[in-house]
Each structure stands twice: as structure tokens, then as C-alpha cells.
LOGU-506853 format. One record per residue (C-alpha): residue in three letters; x, z, y. Coordinates in nm, 2 decimals. Layout:
BEGIN
ALA  X  Z  Y
...
//
This chain:
BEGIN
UNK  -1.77  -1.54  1.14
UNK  -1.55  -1.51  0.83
UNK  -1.22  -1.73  0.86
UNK  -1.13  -1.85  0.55
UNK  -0.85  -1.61  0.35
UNK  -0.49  -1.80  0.34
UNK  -0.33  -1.81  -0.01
UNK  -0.20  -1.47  -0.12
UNK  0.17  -1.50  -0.32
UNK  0.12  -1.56  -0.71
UNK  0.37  -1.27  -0.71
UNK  0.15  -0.99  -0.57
UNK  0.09  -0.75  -0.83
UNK  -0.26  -0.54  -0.79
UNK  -0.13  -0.24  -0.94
UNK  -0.47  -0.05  -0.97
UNK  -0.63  -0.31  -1.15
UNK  -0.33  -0.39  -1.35
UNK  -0.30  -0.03  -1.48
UNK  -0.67  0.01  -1.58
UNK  -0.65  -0.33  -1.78
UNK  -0.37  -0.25  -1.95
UNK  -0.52  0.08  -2.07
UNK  -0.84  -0.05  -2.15
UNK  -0.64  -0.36  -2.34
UNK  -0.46  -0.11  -2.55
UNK  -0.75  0.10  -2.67
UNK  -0.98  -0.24  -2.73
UNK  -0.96  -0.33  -3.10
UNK  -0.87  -0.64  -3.20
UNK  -1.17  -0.95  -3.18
UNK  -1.33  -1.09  -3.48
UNK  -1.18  -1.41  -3.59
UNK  -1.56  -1.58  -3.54
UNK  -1.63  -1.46  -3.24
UNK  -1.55  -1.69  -2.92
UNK  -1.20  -1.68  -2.74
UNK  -1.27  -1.53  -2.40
UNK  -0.87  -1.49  -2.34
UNK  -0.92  -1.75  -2.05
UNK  -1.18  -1.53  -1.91
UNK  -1.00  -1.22  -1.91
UNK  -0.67  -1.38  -1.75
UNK  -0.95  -1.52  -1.49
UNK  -1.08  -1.18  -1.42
UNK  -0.73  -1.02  -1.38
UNK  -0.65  -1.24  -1.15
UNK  -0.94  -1.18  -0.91
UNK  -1.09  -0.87  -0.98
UNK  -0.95  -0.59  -0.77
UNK  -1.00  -0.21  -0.82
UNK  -0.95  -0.07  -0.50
UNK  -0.77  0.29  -0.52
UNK  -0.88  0.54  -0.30
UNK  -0.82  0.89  -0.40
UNK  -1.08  1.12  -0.46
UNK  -1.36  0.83  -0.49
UNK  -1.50  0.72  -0.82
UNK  -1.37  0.40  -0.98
UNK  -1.51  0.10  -0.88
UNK  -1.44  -0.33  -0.91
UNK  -1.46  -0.56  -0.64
UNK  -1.40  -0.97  -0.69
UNK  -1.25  -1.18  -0.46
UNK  -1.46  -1.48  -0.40
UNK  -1.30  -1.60  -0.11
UNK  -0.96  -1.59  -0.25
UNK  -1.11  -1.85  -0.57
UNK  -1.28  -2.05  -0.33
UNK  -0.94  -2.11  -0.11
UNK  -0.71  -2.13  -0.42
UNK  -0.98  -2.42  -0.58
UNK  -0.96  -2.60  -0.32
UNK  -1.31  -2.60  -0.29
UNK  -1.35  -2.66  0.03
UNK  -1.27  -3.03  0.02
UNK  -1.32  -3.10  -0.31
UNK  -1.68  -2.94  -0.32
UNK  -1.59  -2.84  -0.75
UNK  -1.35  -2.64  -0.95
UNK  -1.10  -2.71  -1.25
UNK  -1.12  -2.32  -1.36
UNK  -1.46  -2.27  -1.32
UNK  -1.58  -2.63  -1.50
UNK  -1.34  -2.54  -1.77
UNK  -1.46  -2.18  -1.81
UNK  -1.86  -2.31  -1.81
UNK  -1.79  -2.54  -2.09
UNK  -1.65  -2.32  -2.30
UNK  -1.83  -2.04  -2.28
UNK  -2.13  -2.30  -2.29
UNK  -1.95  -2.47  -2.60
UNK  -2.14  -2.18  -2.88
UNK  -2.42  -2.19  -3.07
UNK  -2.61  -1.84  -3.01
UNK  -2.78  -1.87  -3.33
UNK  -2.48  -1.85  -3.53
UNK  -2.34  -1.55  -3.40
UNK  -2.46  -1.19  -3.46
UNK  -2.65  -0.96  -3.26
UNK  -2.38  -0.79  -3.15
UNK  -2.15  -1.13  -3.08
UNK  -2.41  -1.30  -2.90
UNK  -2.48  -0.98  -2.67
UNK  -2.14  -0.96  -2.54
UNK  -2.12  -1.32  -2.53
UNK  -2.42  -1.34  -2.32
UNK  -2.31  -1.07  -2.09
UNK  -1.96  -1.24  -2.03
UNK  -2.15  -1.52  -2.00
UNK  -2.37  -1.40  -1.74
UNK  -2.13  -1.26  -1.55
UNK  -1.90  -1.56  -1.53
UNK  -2.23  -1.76  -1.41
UNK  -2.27  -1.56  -1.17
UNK  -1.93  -1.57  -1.00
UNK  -1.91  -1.94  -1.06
UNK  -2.23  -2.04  -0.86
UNK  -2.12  -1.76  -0.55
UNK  -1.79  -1.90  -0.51
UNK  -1.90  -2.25  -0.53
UNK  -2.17  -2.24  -0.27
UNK  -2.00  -1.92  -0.14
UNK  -2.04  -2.05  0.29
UNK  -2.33  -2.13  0.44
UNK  -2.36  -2.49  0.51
UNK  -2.28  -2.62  0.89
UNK  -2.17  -2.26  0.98
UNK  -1.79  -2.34  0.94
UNK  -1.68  -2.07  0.78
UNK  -1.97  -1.81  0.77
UNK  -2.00  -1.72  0.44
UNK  -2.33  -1.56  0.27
UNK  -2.30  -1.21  0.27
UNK  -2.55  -1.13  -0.04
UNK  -2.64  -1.37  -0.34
UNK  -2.99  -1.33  -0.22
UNK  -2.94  -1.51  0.08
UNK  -2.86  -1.83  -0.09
UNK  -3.12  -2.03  -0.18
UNK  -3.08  -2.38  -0.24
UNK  -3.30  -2.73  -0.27
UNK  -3.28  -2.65  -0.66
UNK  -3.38  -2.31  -0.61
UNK  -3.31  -1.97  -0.52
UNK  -2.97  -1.78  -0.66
UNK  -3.14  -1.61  -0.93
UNK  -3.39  -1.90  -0.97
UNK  -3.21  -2.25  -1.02
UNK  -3.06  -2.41  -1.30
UNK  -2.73  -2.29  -1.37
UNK  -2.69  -2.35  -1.78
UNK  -2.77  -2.56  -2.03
UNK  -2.80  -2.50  -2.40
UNK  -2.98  -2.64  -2.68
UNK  -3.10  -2.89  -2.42
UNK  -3.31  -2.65  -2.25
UNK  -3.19  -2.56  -1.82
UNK  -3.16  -2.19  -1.82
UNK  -3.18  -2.00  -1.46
UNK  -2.96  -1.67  -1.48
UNK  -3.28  -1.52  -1.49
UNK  -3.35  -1.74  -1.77
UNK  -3.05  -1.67  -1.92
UNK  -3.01  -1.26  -1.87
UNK  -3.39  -1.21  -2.07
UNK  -3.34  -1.49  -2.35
UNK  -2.98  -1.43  -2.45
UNK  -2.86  -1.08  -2.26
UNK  -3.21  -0.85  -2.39
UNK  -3.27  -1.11  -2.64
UNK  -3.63  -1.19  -2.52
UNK  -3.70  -1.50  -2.71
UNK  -4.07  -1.52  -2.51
UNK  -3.86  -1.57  -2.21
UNK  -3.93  -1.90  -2.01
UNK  -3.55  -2.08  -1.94
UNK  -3.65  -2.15  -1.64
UNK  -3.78  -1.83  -1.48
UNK  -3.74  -1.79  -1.11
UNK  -3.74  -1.43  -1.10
UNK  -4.11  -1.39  -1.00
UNK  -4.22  -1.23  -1.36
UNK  -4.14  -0.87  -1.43
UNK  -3.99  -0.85  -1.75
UNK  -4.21  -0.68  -2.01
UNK  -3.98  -0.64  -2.31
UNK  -3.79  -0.34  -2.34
UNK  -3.42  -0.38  -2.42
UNK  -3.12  -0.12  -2.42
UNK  -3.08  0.04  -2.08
UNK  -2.73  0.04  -2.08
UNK  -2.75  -0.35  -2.04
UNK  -2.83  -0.31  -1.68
UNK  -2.51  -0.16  -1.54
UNK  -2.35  -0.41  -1.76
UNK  -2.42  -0.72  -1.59
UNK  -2.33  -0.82  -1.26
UNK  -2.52  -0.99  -1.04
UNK  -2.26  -1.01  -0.74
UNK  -2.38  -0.72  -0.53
UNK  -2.30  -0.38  -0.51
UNK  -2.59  -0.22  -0.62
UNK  -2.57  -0.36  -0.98
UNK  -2.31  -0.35  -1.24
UNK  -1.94  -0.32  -1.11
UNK  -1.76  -0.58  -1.29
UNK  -1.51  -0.42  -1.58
UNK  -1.15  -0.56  -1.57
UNK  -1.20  -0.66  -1.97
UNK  -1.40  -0.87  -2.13
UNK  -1.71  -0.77  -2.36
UNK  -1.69  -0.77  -2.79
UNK  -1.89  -0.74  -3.06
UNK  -1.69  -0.48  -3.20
UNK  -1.62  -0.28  -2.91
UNK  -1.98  -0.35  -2.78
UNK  -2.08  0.07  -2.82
UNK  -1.87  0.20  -2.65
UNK  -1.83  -0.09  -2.38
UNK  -2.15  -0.03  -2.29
UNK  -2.12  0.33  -2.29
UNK  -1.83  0.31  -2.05
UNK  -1.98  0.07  -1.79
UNK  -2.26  0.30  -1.78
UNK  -2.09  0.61  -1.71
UNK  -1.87  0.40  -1.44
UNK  -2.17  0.25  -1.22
UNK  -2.34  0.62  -1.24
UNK  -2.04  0.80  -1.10
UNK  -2.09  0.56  -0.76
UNK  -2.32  0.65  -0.50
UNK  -2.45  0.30  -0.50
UNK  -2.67  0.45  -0.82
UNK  -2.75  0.81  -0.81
UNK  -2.65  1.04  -0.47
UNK  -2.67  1.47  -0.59
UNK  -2.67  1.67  -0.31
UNK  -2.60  2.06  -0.49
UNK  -2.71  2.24  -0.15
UNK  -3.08  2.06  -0.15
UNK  -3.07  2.04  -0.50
UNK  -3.20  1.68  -0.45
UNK  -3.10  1.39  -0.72
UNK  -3.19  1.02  -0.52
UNK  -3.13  0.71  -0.74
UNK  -3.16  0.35  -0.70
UNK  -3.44  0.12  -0.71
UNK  -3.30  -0.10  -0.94
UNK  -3.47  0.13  -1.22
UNK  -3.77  0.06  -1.11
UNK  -3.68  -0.31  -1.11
UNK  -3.57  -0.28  -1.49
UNK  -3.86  -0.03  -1.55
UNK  -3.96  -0.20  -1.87
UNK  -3.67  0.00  -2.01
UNK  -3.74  0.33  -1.92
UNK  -4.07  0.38  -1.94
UNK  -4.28  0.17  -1.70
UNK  -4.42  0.26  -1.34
UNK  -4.35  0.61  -1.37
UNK  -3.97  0.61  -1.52
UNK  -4.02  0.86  -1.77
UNK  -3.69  0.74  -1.91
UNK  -3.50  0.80  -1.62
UNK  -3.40  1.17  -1.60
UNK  -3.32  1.20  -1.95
UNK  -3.07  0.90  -1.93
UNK  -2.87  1.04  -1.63
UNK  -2.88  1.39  -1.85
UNK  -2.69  1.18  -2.12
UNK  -2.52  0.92  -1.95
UNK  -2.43  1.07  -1.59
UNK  -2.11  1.23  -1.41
UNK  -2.07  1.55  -1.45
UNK  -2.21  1.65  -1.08
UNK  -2.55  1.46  -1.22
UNK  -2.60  1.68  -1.54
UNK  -2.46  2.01  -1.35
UNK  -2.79  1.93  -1.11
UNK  -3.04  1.90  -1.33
UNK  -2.96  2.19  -1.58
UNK  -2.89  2.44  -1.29
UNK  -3.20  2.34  -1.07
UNK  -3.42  2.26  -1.38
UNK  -3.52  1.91  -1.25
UNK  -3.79  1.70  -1.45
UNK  -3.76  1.40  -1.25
UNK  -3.52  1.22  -0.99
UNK  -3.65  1.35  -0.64
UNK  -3.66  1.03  -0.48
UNK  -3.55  0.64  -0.49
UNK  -3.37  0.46  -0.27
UNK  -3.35  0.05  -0.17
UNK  -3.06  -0.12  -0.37
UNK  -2.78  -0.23  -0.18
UNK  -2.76  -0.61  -0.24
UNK  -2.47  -0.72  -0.01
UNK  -2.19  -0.94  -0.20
UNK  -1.95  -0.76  -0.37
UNK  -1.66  -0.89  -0.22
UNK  -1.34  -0.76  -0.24
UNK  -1.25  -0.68  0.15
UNK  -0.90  -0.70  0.26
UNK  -0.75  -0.42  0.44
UNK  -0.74  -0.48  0.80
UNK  -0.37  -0.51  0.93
UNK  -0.25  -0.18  1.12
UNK  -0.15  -0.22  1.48
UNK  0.19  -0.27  1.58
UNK  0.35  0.05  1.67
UNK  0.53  0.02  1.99
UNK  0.88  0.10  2.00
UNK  0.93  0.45  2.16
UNK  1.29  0.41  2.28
UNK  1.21  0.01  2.45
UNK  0.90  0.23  2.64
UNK  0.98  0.31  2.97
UNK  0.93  0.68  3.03
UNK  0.73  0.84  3.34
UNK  0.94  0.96  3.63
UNK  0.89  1.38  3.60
UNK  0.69  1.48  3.90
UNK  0.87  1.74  4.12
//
């Protein structure tokens, strides 16, 4: 059971995420002056994305679901201001007009922000009080499944973020809006686009604290790749073995490297992973990943530290009579 998180201070400062946001802000280039305003987006995500710090670990993004649901009120009210806002105007485009570039990082922060919107509003499991889901996958609802119901509408058509992710993130225009996530996709699209989008759980891409450009897009995509390869969630080396294990999830986006047998794979990690990943395969020679391992889909919620006991006070303890 999961009580539900009381309202932090508006004056907490999360100075981990705050830091990486303002580098990543700095180096950004400007936005083109035809491409949409997402600065409503990014002040959402600052405010409920954390980056936990722990020293020595690889960086990685958590979002606090429960935290939006408490301070929406959603509880009651059953909808959100923020999040209806946000959905029509991201919604508010025309796709067509933009170029590839603007409508890829359009649909990615588009994706994204779908994703978080229909978590946190359906984010507890109904009659259980305050037992929320603990993966996306578990919720499934009369209109359909998490990656399966309606969750967009443009150009009159329902998209599912299924939907969505193939006809406007890889730009299959085959795609049917309404795909429940049965049908393996069979267009190949750029790789990189996997660690880019979330799809609230751990074992796909960690949401970045800055929203996604068209003139940025490179080396965006660059970036989120080398920052979901560094995590153990995606590739585990172990030097003494000499084994290299990866996640599943490539064989779920096989279309883009390769098909059944992942051909793809190993020479991606050689270009795009840490520095442990490339050290393994040039000193052992590999040819392929050793083995794969099942995707962790649990929510990617951003877990408060557990209070520390209450340290009792030394001089108010009564001390034990010395034997004689």
C-alpha cells in the first residue's frame, strides 16, 4: 500500500536536477522561430523530474508521478489544469507543416508528455485506496490497454501512443492510429529514437531534463543514447567473464538493427556505449552481445528517501550499572 505523498514546499530546490538543466540550457542553441513553444513543457519537467545523485553511479532521471497527482488535485477532481493545457498545445500543430527534423522532436516531446499525462491521471488502481500501479503495463482500461487506448487526436484521426510513436516518432506513415501494440513494427527508423522516448518504466528511455529541437536534434539524440547505455538497466559488462548482457528491448525494436538476429547490435554499443562497453569488446574481441536479458518494466517513479531513525540521545540514556 502506497499512501498518497503530502505536498512538498514550492521552495525545495532539487539541486541535481537543477544543475544538469542549467548546463544542458546553456549549451542548447537557440529554437527556431517556427518551431512550437515547448517552454511550458520544460518548466513542467523541471519541476518533476528528479535526478537522483549518488556518487559513483551513472546518471539517471526519475519523475514524480505521485507528487503531480497530489499537487492536481487529482484525486477529487478526477482531471488536471497542467496536463489539459499541456495536451492542447502540444496537440495544437499541424505535423505536415513542420520539417523532418521539427516534427521528430516534436513527436518525441510529444510522446513523452503523453505518456506521463495518462500514468499520473489513472496513476492508483481503482477501489484499492491508495495502491498505485507499479508498471504502465499493469494498467489496462475499458478503452484499452496503456500502450493500446486512445490518447491523441489529430487530423481527426484517435491515435494510441503506439499509434502515435510509429506515425509521427519513426515517421511510419503505414502505421494504423489505432494500433494496440500487437503488430511488430516492420519499418526501420534511426535507433537512437528508442532510448529517446519514454515509456514510463525503467528499462526504456530515462527522461532528459530538457526538452527536444530541431536544431539540436543530432546531438540530443546522441546524448540520450550514450545516457541510457551507461545504466545497467541496458547493457551489464562484466571484464572478469568477459560477458556483455543487454536488454531485450532490442529485440523488441529489432526492425532497427537488423531483424531476429540483431546484427546491428554490437556495432552500435562499439559506437554509442560507455567506455567499459567498447573496452570489452575490443579487448575480448566480441562479435556479438553474449546474452539478453528481460526488460525491467516497473514505473519509473521517483522514490523518496526513507526518513532516518531518530538517534537516541546518549546523555538522556541511562547507563548500565558496571558489574563488580
Amino acid at each position: 500500500m502506497t499512501p498518497a505523498p503530502r505536498p512538498r514546499p514550492r521552495a525545495q530546490v532539487r539541486t541535481g536536477a537543477l544543475a544538469v538543466l542549467l548546463a544542458f540550457t546553456l549549451c542548447a542553441p537557440a529554437a527556431r522561430a517556427d518551431e512550437p513553444d515547448y517552454s511550458n513543457l520544460s518548466g513542467f519537467l523541471h519541476k518533476y523530474l528528479v535526478i537522483p545523485h549518488e556518487k559513483g553511479k551513472p546518471w539517471d532521471s526519475r519523475f514524480d508521478y505521485e507528487q503531480l497527482y497530489v499537487d492536481e488535485g487529482i484525486w477529487t477532481k478526477h482531471r488536471s489544469e497542467v496536463l489539459s493545457a499541456l495536451h492542447t498545445e502540444l496537440l495544437a500543430v499541424d505535423p505536415a507543416a513542420m520539417s523532418p527534423a521539427e516534427r521528430t522532436a516534436w513527436a518525441i516531446n510529444t510522446y513523452n508528455f503523453l505518456v506521463i499525462e495518462r500514468m499520473t491521471l489513472y496513476l492508483l488502481v481503482p477501489g484499492r485506496k491508495f495502491l498505485r500501479y507499479d508498471s504502465p503495463k499493469q494498467l489496462n482500461r475499458d478503452d484499452g490497454p496503456f500502450f493500446g487506448a486512445p490518447v491523441a487526436k489529430l487530423d481527426g484521426k484517435d491515435y494510441s501512443l503506439t499509434g502515435f510513436e510509429r506515425r509521427f516518432v519513426y515517421g511510419d506513415t503505414t502505421a494504423d492510429p489505432a494500433d494496440n501494440g500487437t503488430l511488430t513494427r516492420a519499418k526501420p527508423g534511426d535507433p537512437r529514437l528508442m532510448f529517446a522516448v519514454c515509456k514510463g518504466a525503467l528499462c526504456t528511455g530515462p527522461l532528459q531534463p530538457w526538452v527536444y529541437r530541431a536544431d539540436s536534434l543530432e546531438q540530443q539524440l546522441d546524448r540520450a543514447v550514450r545516457a541510457a547505455l551507461a545504466l545497467p538497466a541496458y547493457v551489464r559488462v562484466d571484464e572478469k567473464t568477459g560477458e556483455l548482457a543487454a536488454t531485450n528491448r532490442f529485440f523488441e525494436e529489432r526492425c532497427d538493427f537488423g531483424g531476429n538476429e540483431l546484427p546491428g547490435v554490437l556495432p552500435f554499443l562499439k559506437k554509442h556505449g560507455s567506455l567499459a562497453t567498447q573496452r570489452l569488446i575490443a579487448a575480448r574481441k566480441l562479435t556479438r552481445v553474449s546474452r539478453y536479458f528481460e526488460p525491467d518494466w516497473k514505473l519509473n517513479q521517483y522514490d523518496r528517501p526513507k526518513p532516518k531513525p531518530p538517534v537516541p540521545d546518549q546523555a538522556a540514556t541511562p547507563k548500565a550499572p558496571k558489574s563488580n
